[in-house]
C-alpha positions as CSV (number, residue, x, y, z in Angstrom):
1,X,-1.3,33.5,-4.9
2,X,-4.3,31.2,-5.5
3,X,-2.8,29.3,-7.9
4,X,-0.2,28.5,-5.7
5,X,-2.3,27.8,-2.8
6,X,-4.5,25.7,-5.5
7,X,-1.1,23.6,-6.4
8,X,-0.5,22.7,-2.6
9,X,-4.2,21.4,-2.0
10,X,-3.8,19.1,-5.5
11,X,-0.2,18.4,-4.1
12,X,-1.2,17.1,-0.5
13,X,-4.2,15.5,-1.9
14,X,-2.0,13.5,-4.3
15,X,0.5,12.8,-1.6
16,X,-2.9,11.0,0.4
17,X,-3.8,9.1,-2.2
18,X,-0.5,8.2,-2.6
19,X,0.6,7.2,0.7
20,X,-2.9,4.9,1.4
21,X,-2.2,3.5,-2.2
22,X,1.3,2.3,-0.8
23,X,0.2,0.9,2.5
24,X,-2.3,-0.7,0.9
25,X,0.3,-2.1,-1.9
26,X,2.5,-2.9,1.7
27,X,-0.6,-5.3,3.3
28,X,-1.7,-6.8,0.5
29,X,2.2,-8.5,0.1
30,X,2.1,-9.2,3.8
31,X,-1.0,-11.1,3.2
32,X,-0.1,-12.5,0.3
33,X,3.8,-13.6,1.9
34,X,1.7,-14.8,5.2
35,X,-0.5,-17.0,3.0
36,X,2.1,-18.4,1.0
37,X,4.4,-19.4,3.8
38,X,1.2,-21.0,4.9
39,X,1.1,-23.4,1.9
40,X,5.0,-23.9,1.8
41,X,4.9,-25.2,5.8
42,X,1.2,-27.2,4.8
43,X,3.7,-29.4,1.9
44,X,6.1,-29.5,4.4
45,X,4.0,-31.3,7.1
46,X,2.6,-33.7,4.7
């Protein structure tokens, strides 16, 4: 039973790291789409 219970804790804790790994991934792109469409409308004006 406590190596089962053991295997849930790692199991969650990977799932955390996971999940903050991805929305981190996810913002990161956002800024980076946000900054370039910031560049593509600056060539446009000029």
């Amino acid at each position: 039973m406590a190596d089962v219970r053991h295997n849930r804790r790692n199991e969650s804790r990977f799932k955390n790291s996971y999940l903050l790994r991805l929305s981190y991934k996810r913002r990161w792109r956002i800024t980076a789409t946000i900054e370039g469409m910031k560049v593509f409308i600056c060539q446009r004006v000029t």
